[in-house]
MIZA-370437 format. One record per residue: x, z, y negated of N, C-alpha, C, CB in turn; residue in one letter; chain. Coordinates in steps of 0.2 Angstrom, whole numbers, plus 5000, padded with zeros to 4 digits. Each point is the difference from the previous one (the first is absolute). Glycine has a CB too. Example, Ala and Ser with C-alpha at 12.3 -4.5 7.8 and 13.67 -1.06 7.14 Angstrom:
<pts>
PT     nx     nz     ny    cax    caz    cay     cx     cz     cy    cbx    cbz    cby   type   mol
PT   5066   5039   5028   4996   5000   4994   5004   5000   4994   4991   5006   5006      A     A
PT   5007   4990   4989   5004   5001   4994   4996   5003   4995   5006   4990   5003      S     A
</pts>
This chain:
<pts>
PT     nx     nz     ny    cax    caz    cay     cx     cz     cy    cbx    cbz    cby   type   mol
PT   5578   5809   4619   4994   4999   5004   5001   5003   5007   4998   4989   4993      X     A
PT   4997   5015   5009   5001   5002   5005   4999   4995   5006   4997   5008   4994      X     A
PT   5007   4993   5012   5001   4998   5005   4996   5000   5005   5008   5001   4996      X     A
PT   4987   4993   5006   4997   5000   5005   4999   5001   5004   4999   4998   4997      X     A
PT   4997   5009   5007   5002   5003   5006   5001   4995   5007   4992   5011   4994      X     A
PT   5013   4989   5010   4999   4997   5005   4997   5002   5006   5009   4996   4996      X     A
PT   4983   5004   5006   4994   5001   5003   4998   4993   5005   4997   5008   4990      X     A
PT   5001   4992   5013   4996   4995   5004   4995   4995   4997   5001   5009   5008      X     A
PT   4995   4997   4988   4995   4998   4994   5005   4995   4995   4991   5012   5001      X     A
PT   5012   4990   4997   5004   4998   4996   5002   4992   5003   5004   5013   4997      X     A
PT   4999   4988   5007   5004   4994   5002   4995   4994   5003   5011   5007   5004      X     A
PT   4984   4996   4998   4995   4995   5002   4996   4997   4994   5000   5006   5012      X     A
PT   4998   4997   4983   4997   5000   4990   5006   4994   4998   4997   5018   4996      X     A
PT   5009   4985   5005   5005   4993   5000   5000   4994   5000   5003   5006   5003      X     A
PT   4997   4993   5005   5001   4994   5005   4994   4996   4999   5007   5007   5008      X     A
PT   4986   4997   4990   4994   4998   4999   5002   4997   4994   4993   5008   5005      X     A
PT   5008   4995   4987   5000   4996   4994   5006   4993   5001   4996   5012   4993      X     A
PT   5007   4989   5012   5008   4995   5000   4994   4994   5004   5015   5010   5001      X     A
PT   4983   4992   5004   4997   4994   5004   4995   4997   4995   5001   5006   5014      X     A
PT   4995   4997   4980   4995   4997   4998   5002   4995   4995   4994   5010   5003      X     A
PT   5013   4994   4993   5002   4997   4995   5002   4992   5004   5005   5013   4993      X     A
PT   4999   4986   5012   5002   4995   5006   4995   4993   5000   5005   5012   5007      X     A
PT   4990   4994   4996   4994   4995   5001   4998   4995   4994   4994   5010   5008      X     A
PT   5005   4994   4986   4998   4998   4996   5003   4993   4997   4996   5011   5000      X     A
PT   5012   4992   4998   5006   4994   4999   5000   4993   5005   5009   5012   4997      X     A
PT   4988   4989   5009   5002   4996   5007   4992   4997   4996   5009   5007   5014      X     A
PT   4985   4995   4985   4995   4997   5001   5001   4993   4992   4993   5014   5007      X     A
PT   5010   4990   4988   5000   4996   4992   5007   4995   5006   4997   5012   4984      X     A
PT   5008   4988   5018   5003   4994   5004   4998   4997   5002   5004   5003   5001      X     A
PT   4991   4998   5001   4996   4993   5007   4996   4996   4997   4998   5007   5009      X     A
PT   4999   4997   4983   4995   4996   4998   5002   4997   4995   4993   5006   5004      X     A
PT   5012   4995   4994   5007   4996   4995   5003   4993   5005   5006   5013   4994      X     A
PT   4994   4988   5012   5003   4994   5005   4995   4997   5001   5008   5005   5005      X     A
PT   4984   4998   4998   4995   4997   5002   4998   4992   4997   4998   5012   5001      X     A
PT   5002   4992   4989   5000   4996   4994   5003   4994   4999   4997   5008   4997      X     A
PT   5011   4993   5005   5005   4997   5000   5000   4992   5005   5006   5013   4997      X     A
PT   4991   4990   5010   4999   4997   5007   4995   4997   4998   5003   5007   5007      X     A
PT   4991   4994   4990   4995   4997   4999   4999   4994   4994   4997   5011   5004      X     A
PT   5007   4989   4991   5000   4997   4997   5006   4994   5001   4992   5009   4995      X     A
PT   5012   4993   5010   5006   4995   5002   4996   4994   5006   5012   5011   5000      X     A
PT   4983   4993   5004   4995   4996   5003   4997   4994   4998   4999   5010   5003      X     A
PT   4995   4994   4989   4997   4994   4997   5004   4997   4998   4992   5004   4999      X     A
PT   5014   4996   4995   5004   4995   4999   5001   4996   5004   5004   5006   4994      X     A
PT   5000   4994   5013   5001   4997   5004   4993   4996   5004   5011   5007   4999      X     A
PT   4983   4995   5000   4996   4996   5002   4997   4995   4997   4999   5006   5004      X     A
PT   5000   4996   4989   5000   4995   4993   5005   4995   4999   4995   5010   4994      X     A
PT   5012   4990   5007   5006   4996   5002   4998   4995   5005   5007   5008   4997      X     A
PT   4987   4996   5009   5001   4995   5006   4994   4995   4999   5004   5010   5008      X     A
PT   4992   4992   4987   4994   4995   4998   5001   4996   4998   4996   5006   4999      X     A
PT   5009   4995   4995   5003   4994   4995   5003   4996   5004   5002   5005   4990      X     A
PT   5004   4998   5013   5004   4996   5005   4996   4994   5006   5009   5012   5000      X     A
PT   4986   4990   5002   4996   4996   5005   4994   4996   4998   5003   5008   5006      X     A
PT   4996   4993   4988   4993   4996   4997   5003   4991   4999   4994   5012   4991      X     A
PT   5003   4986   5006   5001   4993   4999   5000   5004   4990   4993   4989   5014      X     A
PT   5009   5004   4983   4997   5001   4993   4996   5001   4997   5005   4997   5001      X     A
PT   4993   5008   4995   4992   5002   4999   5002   5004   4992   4995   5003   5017      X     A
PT   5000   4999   4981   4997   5003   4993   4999   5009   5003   4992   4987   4993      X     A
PT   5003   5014   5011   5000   5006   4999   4998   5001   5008   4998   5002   4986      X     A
PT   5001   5003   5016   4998   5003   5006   4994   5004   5000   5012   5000   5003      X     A
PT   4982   4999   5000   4996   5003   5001   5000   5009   5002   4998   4988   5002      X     A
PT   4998   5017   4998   5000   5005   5003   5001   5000   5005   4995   5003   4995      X     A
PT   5007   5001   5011   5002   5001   5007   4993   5000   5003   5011   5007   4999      X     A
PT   4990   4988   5007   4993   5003   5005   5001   5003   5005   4995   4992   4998      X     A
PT   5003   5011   5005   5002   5005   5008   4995   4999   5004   5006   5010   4996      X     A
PT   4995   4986   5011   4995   4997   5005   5004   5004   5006   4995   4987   4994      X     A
PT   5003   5012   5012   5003   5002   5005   5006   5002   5001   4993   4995   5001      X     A
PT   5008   5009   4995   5007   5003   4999   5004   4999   4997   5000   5002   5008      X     A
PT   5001   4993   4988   5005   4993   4997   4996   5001   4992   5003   4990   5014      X     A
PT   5004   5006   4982   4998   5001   4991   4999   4992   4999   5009   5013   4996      X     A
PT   4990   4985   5000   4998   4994   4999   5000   5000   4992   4993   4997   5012      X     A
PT   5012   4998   4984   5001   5001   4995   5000   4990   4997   5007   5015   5004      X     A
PT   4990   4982   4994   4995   4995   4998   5004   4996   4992   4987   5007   5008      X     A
PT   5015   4988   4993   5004   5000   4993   4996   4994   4999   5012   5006   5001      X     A
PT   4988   4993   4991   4999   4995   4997   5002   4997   4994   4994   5004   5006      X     A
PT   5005   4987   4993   5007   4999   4994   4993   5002   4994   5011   4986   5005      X     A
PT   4992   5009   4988   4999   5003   4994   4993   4997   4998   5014   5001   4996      X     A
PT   4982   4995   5010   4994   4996   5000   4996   5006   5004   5005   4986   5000      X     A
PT   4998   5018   5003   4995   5002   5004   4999   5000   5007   4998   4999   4990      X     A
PT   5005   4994   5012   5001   4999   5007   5003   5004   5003   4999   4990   4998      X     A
PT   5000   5010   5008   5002   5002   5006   5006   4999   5002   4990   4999   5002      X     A
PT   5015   5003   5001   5008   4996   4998   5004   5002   5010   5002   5003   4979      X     A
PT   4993   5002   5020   5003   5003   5007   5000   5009   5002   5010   4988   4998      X     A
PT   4992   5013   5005   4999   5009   5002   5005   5003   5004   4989   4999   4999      X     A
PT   5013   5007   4998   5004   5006   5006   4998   5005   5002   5008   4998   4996      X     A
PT   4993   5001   5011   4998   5006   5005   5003   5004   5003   4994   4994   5002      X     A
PT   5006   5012   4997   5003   5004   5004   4998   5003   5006   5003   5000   4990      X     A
PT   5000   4998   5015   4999   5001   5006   5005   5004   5004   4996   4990   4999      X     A
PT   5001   5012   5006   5006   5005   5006   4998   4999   5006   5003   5009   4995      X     A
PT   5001   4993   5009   4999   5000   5007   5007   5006   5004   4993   4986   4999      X     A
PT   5007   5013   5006   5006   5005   5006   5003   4996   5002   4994   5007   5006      X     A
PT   5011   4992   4992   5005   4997   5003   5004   5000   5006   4999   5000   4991      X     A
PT   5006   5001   5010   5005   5002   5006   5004   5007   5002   5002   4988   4996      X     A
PT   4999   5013   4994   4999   5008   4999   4998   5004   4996   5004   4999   5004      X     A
PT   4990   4998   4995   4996   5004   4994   4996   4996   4995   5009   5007   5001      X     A
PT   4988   4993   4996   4996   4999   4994   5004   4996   4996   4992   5010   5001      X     A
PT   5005   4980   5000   5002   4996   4994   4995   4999   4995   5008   4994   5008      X     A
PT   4993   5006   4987   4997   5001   4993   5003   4991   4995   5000   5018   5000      X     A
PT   4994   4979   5001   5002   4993   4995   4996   5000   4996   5005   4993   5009      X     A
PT   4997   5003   4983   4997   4995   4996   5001   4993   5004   5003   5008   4990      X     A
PT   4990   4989   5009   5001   4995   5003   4996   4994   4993   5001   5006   5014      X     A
PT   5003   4989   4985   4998   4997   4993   4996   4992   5004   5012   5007   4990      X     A
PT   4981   4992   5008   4998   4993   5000   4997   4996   4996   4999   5002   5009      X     A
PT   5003   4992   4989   4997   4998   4997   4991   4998   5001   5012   4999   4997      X     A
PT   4988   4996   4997   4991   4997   5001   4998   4997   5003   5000   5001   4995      X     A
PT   5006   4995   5009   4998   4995   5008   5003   5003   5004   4998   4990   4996      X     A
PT   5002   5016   5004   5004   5004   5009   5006   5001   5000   4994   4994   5008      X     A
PT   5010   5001   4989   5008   5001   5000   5003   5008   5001   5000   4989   4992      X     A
PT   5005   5012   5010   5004   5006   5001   5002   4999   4995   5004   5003   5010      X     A
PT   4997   4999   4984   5005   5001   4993   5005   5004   5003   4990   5000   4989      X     A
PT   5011   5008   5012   5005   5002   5003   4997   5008   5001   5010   4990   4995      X     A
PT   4995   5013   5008   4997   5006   5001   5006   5007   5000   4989   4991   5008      X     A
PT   5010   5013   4992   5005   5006   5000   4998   5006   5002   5005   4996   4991      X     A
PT   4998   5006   5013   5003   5006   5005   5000   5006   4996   5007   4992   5007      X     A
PT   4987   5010   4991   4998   5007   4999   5004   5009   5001   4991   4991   5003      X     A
PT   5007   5007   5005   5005   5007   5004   5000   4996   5007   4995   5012   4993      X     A
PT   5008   4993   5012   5003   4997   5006   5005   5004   5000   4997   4988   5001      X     A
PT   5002   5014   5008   5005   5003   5005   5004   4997   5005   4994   5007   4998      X     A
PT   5006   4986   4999   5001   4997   5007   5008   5000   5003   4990   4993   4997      X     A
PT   5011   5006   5008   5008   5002   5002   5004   4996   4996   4998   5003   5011      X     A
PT   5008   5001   4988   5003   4996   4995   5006   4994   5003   4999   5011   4992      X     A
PT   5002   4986   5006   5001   4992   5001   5000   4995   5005   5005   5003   4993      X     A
PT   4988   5000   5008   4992   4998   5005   4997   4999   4993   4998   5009   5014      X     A
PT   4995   4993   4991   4995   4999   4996   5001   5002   4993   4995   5000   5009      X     A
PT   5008   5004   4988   5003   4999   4991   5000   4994   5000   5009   5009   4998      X     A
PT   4993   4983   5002   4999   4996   4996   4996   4995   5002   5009   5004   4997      X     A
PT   4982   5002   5001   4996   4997   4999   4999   5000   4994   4997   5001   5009      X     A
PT   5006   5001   4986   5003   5000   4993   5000   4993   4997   5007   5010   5005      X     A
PT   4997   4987   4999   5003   4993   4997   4998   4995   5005   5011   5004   4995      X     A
PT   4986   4998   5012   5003   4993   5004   4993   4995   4999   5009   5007   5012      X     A
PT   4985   4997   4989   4995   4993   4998   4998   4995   4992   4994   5008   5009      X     A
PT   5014   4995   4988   4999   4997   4993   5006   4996   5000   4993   5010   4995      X     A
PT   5014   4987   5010   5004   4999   4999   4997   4991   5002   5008   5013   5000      X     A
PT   4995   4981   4993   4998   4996   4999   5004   4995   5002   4994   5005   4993      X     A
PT   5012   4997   5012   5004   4996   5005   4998   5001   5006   5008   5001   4994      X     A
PT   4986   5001   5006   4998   4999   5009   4993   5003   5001   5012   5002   5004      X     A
PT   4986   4990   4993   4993   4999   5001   4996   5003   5006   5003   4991   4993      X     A
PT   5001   5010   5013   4997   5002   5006   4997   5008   4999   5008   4990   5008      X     A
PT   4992   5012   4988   5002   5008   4999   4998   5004   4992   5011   4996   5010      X     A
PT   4988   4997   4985   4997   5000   4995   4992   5000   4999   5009   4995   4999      X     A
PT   4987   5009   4997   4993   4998   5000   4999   4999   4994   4997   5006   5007      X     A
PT   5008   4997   4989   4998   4996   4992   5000   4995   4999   5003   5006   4996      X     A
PT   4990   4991   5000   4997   4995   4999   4997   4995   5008   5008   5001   4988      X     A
PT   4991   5004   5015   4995   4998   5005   4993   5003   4999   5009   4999   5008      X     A
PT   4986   4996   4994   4991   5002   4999   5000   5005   5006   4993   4987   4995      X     A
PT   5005   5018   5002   4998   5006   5003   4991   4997   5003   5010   5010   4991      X     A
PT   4992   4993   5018   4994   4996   5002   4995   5008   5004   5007   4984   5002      X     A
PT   5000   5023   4997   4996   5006   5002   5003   5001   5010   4987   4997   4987      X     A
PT   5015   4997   5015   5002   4999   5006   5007   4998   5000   4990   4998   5005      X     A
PT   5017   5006   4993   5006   4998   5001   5003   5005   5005   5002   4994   4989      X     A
PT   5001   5002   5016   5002   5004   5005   5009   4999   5001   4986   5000   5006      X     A
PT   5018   5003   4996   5005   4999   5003   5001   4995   5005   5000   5008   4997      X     A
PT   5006   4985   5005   4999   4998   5003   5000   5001   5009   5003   4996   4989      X     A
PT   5000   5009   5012   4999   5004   5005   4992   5000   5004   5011   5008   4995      X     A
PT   4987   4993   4997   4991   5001   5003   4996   4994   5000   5000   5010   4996      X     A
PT   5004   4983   5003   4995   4995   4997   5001   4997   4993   4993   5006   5006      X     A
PT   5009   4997   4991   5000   4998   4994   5007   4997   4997   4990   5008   4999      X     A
PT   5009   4991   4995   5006   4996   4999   5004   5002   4993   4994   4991   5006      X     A
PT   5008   5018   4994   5005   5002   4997   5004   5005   5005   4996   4997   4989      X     A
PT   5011   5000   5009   5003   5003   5002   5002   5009   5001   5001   4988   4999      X     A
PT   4999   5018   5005   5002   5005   4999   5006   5003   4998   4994   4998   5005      X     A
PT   5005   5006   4993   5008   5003   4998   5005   5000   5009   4994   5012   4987      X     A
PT   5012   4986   5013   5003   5004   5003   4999   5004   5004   5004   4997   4993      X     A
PT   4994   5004   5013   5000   5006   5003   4997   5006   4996   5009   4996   5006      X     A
PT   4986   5002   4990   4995   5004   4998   4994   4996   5001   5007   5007   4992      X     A
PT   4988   4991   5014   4995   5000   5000   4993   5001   4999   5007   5000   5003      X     A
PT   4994   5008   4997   4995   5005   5000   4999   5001   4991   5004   5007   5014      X     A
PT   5000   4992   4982   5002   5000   4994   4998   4995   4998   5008   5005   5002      X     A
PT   4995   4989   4999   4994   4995   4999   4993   4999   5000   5008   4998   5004      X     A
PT   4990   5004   5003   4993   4998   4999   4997   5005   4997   5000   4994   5008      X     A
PT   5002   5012   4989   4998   5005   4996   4999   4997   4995   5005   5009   5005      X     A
PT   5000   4988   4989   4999   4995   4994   4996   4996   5000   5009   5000   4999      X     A
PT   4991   4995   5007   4995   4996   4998   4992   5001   5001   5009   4993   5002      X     A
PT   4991   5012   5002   4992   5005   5001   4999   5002   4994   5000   5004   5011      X     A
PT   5007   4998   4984   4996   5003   4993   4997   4995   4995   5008   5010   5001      X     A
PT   4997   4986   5001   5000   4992   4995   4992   4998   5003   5016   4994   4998      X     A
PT   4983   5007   5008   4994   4996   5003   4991   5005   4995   5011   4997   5015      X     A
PT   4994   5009   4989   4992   5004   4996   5000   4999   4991   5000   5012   5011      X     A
PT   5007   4987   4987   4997   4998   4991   4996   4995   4997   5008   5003   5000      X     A
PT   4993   4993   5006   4997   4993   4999   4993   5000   5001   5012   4994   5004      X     A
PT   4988   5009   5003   4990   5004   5000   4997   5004   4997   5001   4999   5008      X     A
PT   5004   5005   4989   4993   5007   4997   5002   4993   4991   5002   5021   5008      X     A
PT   5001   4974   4990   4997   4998   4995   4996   4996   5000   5007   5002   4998      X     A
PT   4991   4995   5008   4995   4995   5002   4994   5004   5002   5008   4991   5004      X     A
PT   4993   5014   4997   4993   5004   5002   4998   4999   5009   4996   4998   4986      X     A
PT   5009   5001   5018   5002   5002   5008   5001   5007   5000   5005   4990   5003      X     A
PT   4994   5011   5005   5005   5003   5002   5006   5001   5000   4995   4998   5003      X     A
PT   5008   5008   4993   5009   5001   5000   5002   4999   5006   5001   5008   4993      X     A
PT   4998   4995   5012   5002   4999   5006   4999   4995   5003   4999   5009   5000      X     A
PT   4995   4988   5003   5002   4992   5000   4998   4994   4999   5004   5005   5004      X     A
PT   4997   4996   4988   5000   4993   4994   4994   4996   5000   5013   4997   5001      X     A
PT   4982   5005   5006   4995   4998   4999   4995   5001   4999   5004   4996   5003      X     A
PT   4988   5002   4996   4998   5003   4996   4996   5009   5007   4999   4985   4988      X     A
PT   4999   5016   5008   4997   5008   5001   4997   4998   5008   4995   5006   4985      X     A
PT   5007   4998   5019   4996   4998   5007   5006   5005   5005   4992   4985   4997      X     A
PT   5004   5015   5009   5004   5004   5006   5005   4994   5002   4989   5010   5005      X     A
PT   5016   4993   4997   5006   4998   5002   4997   4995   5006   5009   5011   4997      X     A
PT   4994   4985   5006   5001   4996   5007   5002   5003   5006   5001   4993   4994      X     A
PT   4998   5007   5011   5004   5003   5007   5005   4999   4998   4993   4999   5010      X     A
PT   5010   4997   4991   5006   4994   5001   5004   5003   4993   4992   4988   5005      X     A
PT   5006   5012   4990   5005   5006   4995   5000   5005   5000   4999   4996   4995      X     A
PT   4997   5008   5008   4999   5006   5000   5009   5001   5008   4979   5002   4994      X     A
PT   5018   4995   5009   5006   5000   5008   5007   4997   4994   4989   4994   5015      X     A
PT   5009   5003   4981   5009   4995   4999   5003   5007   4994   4995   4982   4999      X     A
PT   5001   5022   5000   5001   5008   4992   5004   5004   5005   4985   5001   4990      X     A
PT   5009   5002   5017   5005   5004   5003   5004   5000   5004   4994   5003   4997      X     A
PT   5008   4990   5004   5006   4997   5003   5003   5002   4995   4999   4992   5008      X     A
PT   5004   5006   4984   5002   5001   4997   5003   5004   4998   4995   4996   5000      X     A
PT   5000   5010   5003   5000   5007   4994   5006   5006   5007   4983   4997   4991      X     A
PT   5015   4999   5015   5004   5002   5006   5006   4999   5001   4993   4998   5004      X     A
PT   5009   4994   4993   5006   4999   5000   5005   5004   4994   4995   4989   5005      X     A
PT   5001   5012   4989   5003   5003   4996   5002   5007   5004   4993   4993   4991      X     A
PT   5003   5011   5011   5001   5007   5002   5008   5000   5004   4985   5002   5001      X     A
PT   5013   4994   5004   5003   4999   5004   5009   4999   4996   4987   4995   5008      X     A
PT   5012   4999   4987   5008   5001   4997   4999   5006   4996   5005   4987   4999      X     A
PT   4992   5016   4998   5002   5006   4996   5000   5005   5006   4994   4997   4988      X     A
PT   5004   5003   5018   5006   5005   5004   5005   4999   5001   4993   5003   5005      X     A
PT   5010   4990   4996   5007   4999   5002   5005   5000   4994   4996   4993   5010      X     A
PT   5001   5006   4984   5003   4999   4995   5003   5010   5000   4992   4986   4993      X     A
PT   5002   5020   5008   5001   5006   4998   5008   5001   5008   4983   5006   4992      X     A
PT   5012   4991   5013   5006   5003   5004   5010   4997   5002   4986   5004   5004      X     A
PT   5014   4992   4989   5006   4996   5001   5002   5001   4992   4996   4991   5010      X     A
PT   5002   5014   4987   5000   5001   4991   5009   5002   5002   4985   5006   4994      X     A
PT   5016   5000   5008   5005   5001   5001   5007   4998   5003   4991   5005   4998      X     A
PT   5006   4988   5004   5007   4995   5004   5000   4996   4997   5000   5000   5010      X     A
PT   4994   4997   4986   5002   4993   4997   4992   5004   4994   5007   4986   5014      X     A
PT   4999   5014   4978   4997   5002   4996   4995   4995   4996   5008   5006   5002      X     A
PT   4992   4987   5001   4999   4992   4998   4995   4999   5006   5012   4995   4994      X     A
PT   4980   5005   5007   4999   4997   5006   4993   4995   4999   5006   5012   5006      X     A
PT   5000   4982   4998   4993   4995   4999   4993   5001   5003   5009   4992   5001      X     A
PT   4987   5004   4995   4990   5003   5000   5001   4995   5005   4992   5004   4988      X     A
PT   5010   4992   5015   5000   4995   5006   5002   4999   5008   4999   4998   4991      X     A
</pts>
């Protein structure tokens, strides 16, 4: 077989078929992982449904309202038995993603932690901490969801994670808006459809100040203290 002249044309005819071949091999990878990724997702969301419902026969279709999935379960009569909502919001760092499970008189049945960035062993254990049943101050399961649970810091009466604040009230704002887009409120806040109040509207961007405000100190102390309290 003759030997292929070494030319410019040549080598670049080359480097052409080699990059296409590349492209192509990288493209069938991604969509092999995509598939893989995608369906590790819905398993794990269908896991989070069962895990959070109360007892039930079967689950309705998904509904999608104001951003949020609403998934309606019922026993072997037909009744109504309770529902899971999947909710999110911004956390401390980044986008938390929950199943939240209630039943047919409001109760928290329980709920599970989707996705989340939050700093690790900070706000990470929002995971477990509003579900641990030795410390009711900090438990919600099997509390009547009323759409207004706040941190005690703010009023209300559960307790925060540890030196995750901001982390906190991120959770219970998602738990909050699940509980409204099922009632047919306001996600944002739990009541019904109408313009905000001065008075909330001034108490959101204090909020949203303070937050900023620790996520600068949090970036500019990353490197001295890899752990840094939201408070």
């Amino acid at each position: 077989m003759k030997k292929l002249e070494s030319t410019l044309k040549n080598m670049i005819l080359s480097l052409t078929c080699i990059t296409m071949v590349a492209a192509v091999a990288l493209a069938g990878v991604n969509m092999l992982t995509e598939e893989t990724i995608n369906a590790q997702k819905e398993a794990q969301k269908r896991a989070a449904i069962s895990a959070v419902l109360p007892a039930h026969q079967r689950v309705a279709d998904a509904e999608e309202t104001d951003g949020m999935v609403i998934y309606r379960a019922y026993d072997a009569d037909e009744q109504f038995v309770g529902a899971a909502v999947q909710t999110e919001t911004n956390g401390f760092g980044g986008k938390i993603k929950l199943m939240v499970g209630f039943d047919a008189d409001n109760r928290i049945v329980n709920y599970a932690v989707l996705e989340q960035t939050e700093t690790p062993g900070l706000g990470t254990h929002i995971v477990e901490w509003f579900k641990n049943d030795s410390k009711p101050g900090q438990n919600i399961i099997g509390r009547t969801a009323d759409g207004d649970m706040k941190v005690s810091k703010d009023g209300g009466d559960v307790d925060a994670i540890t030196a995750a604040t901001i982390s906190s009230r991120a959770f219970l704002s998602a738990v909050n808006a699940a509980y409204a887009v099922l009632h047919g409120h306001d996600a944002l806040s739990g009541a019904s459809k109408q313009l905000p109040a001065p008075d909330d509207m001034q108490t959101e961007q204090t909020e949203q100040t303070d937050q900023q405000t620790e996520k600068q100190a949090d970036d500019a102390n990353t490197e001295a203290n890899p752990i840094v309290s939201q408070e």
